[in-house]
PALUM-889152 format. One line per field, with one value per residue (C-alpha): x, z, y. Coordinates in Angstrom, 1 decimal, padded with zeros to 4 digits, m for minus. Layout:
# residues N
c1 <- (X_...)
c3 <- (Z_...)
c2 <- (Y_...)
//
This chain:
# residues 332
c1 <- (m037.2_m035.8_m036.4_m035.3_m032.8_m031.3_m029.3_m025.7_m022.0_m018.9_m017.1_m013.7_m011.9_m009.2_m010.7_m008.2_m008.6_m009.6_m007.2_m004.2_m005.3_m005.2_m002.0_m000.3_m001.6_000.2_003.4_003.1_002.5_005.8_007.8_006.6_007.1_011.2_011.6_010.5_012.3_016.0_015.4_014.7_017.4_019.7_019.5_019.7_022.8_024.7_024.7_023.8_023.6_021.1_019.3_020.1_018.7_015.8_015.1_015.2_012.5_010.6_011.1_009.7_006.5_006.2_006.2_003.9_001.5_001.3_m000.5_m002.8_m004.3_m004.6_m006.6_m008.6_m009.6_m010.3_m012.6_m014.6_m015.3_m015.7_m019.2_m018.7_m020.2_m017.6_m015.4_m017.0_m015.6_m014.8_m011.8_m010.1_m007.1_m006.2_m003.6_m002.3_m001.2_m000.1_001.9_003.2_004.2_006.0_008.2_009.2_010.4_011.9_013.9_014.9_016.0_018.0_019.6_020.3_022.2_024.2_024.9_026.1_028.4_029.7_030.9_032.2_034.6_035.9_036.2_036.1_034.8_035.7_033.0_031.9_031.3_030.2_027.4_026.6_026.6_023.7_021.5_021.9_021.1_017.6_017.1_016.8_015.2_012.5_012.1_011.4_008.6_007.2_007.6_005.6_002.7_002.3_002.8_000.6_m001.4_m003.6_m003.0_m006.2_m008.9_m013.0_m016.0_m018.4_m019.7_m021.0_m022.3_m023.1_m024.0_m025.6_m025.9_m027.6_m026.8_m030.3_m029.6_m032.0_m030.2_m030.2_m028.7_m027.8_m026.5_m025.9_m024.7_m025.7_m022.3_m022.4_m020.5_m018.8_m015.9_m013.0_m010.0_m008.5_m006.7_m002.5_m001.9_002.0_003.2_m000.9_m000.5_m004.4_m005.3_m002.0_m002.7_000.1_m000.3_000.3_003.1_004.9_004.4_005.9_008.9_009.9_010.1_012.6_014.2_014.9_015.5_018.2_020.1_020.3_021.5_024.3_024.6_025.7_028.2_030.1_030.5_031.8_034.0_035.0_035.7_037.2_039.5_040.1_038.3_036.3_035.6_033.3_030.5_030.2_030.7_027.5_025.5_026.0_024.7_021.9_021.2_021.2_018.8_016.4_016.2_015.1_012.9_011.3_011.7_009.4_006.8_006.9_006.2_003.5_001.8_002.3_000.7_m002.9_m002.5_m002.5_m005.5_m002.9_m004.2_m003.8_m004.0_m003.4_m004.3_m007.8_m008.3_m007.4_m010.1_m012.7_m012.5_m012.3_m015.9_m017.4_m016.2_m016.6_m020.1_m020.1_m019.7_m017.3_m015.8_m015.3_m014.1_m012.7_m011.2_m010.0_m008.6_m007.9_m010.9_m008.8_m007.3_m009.3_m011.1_m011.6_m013.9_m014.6_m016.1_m017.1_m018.6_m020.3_m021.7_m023.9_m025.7_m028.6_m030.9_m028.7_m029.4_m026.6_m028.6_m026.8_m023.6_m023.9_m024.5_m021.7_m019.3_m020.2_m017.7_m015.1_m014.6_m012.6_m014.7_m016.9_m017.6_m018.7_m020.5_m021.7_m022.6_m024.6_m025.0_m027.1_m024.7_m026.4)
c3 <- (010.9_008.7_004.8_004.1_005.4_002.1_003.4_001.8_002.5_003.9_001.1_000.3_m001.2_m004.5_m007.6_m008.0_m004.6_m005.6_m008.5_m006.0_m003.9_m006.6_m007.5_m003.7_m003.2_m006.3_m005.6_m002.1_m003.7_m006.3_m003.2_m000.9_m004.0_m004.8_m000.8_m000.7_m003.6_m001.9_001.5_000.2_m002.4_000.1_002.4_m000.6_m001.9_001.2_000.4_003.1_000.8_m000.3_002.5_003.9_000.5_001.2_004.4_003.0_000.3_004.1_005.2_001.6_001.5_005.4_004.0_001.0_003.1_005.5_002.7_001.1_004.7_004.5_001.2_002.2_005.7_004.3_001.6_004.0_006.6_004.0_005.3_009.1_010.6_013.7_011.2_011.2_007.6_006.2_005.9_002.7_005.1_006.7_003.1_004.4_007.6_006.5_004.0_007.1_008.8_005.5_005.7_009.0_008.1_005.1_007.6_009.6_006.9_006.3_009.6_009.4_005.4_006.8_010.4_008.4_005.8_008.1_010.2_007.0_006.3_009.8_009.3_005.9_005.2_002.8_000.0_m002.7_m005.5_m007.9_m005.2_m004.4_m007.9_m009.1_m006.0_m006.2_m010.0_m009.0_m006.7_m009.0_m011.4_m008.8_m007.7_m011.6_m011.6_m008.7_m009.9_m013.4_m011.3_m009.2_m012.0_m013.8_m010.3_m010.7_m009.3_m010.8_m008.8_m008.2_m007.3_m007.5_m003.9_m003.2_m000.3_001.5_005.0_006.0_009.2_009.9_012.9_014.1_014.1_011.3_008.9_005.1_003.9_000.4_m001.4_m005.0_m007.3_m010.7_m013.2_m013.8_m016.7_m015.2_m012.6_m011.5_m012.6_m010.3_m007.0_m008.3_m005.0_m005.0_m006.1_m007.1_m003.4_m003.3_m005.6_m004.6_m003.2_m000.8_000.2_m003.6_m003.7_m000.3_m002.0_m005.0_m002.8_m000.9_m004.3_m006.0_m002.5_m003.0_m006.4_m005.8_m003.8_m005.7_m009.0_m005.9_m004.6_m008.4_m009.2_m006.3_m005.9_m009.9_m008.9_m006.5_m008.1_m011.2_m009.6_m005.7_m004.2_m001.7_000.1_m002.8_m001.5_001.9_m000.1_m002.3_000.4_002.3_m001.1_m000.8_002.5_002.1_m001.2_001.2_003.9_001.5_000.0_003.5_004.5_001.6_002.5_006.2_005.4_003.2_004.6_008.2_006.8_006.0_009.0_011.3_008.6_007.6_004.3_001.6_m001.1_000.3_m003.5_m003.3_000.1_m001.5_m004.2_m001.6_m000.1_m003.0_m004.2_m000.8_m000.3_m003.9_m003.2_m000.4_002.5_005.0_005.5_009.5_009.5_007.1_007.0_004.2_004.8_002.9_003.3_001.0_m002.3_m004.2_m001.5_000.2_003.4_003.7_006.7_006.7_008.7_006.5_007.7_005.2_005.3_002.5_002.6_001.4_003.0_003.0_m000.4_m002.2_m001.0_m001.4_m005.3_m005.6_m003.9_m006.4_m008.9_m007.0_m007.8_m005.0_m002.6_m001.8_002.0_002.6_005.7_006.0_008.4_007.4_009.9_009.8_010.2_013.2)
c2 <- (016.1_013.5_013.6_010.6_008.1_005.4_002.7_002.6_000.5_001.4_m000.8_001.7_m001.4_m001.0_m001.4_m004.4_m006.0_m009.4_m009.6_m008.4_m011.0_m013.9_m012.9_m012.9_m016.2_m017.4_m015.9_m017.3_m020.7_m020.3_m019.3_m022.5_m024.7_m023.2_m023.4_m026.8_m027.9_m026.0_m027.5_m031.3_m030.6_m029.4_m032.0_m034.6_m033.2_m031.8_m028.2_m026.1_m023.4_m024.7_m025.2_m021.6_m020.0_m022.1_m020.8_m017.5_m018.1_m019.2_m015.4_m014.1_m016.6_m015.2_m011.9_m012.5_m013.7_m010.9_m009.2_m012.2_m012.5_m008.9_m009.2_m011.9_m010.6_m006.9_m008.3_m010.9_m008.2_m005.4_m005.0_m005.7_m003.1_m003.0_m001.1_002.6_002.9_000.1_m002.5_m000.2_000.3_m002.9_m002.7_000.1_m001.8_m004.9_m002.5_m000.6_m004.0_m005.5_m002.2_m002.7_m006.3_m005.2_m002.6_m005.7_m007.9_m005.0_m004.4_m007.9_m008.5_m005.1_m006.6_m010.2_m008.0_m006.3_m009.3_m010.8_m007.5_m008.4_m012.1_m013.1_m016.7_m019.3_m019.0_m021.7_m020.4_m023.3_m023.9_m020.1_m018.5_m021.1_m020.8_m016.7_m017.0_m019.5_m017.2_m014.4_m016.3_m016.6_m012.8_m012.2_m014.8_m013.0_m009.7_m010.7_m012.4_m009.1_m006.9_m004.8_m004.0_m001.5_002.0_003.4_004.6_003.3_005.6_002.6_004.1_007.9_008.5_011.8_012.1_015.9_017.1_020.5_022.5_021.4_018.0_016.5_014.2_013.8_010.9_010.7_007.4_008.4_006.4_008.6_009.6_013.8_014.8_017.9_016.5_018.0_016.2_013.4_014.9_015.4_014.3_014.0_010.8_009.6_008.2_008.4_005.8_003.5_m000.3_m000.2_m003.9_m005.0_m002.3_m003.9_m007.3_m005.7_m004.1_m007.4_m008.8_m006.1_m005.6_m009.6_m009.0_m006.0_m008.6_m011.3_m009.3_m007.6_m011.0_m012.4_m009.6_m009.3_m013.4_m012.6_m010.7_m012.1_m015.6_m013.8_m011.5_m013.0_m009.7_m011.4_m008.6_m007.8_m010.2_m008.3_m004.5_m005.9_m007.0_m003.4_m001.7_m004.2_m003.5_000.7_000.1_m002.2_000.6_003.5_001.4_000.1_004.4_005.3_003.0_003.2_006.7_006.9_004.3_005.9_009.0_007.1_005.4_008.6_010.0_012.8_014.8_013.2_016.0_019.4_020.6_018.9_020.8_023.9_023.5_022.2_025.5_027.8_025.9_026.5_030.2_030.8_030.7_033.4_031.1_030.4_026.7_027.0_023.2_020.7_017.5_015.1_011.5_008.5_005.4_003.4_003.3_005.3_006.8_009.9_010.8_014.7_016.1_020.0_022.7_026.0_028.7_030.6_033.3_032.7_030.0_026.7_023.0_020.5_019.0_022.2_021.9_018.0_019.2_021.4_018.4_015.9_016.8_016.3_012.0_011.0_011.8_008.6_009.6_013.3_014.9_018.5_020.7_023.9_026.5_029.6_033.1_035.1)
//
């Protein structure tokens, strides 16, 4: 028997999606404009410098728009039913693949410093100094236009899905604000509410950043005081401050992308508000939809007369959770 059945989305998208998205487009245009300007420029004026650093700004527009097309794709198909819940995560794997790139471009500044300790090259420094300070000059830019990205958290959808052990179904799309919620997840590091495509943007940019600034005081030092191994030393620091940065995000974005918990804590509570009540949680799982958004699924066996609408009740507090299925069974 089916009470009743409401129709609701599978939308789990960041409350600033479309803003993120405006913003990567516009860094990728700043970076296409500076690469086109170095490679012209370059060929103009003979540096190959130049022309190299513009090639470079080619590998961080590539990057930017690994996430933009990520942005754009999750919010047209947001509603496509082929994805069982939702496009929230496709951030989470373009983040995943701008880390392993970042890990490569890493590999590869360490693999070019190292061959430069080996064989050290003749470097100009009138030509390099200015391009390493435009390029730095361009990594801020970048860094303003993503800034301020939103790590807050949207619970614009609340859906409950109930299954009793005798198969009828009671959907529930509810939408109503309580007044009594428990307070947001402290899920370490407030991973649960993190846009990890706007943070790898954001990374590529300091990682960029980090090397320019390295890039500028060794060729200093070097110039000032003939120590021209200092170009390669500051390149290796570069390199190692890349890879943990690509580690961190490999990792948490590996984490949603395998459905691992995402707030042990949170679980915790879950159960203590289901056993509180004199039940016993058999099953439960808790994964990440997308930023902001938790899916629940539990199994409680109860002895008294409660249907999935009371447990439905006593889950609405909890704010993250904007995907929950229950399953009541009856204690023999």
């Amino acid at each position: 028997m089916t009470d009743s059945i409401d129709p609701h989305d599978h939308v789990f998208l960041g409350r600033g999606h479309e803003a993120n998205e405006r913003k990567t487009w516009a860094v990728i245009a700043l970076c296409t404009v500076m690469m086109a300007v170095e490679i012209i420029g370059g060929h103009v004026f003979g540096s190959l410098a130049l022309v190299a650093d513009g090639l470079h700004m080619s590998t961080h527009a590539g990057a930017m728009l690994i996430a933009a097309l990520a942005y754009t794709y999750a919010r047209r198909h947001a509603g496509d039913p082929r994805f069982v819940f939702g496009t929230g995560k496709l951030g989470d794997l373009a983040g995943f693949t701008s880390a392993v790139v970042l890990a490569l471009i890493a590999v590869l500044i360490a693999y070019e410093a190292i061959q430069r300790f080996l064989a050290p090259v003749v470097i100009e420094f009138r030509v390099a100094i200015p391009i390493a300070c435009v390029g730095l000059a361009v990594n801020v830019a970048s860094a303003w236009l993503l800034s301020g990205h939103d790590h807050g958290h949207d619970h614009d959808h609340d859906h409950g899905h109930d299954h009793h052990d005798d198969h009828d179904h009671d959907h529930d799309d509810d939408h109503a604000h309580h007044h009594e919620h428990e307070p947001a997840p402290h899920e370490h590091g407030r991973s649960l509410h993190r846009d990890n495509n706007i943070r790898s943007a954001y990374v590529h940019v300091l990682a960029d950043a980090a090397v320019s600034v390295l890039a500028i005081v060794g060729l200093a030092l070097a110039r000032s005081f003939g120590w021209i191994w200092m170009d390669p030393a500051a390149g290796l620091v570069g390199a190692a401050v890349i890879l943990s940065w690509s580690y961190r995000l490999l990792h948490d974005t590996g984490a949603i992308l395998l459905d691992m918990n995402p707030d042990r804590a949170l679980t915790t509570r879950l159960r203590e508000a289901i056993e509180g009540q004199g039940d016993r949680l058999v099953d439960l799982h808790l994964w990440r939809l997308g930023p902001g958004h938790l899916g629940v699924v539990l199994a409680v066996v109860t002895t008294g007369n409660r249907d999935t609408a009371y447990y439905r009740g006593l889950l609405r507090r909890f704010e993250a959770l904007s995907h929950v299925t229950v399953e009541v069974r009856r204690a023999s």
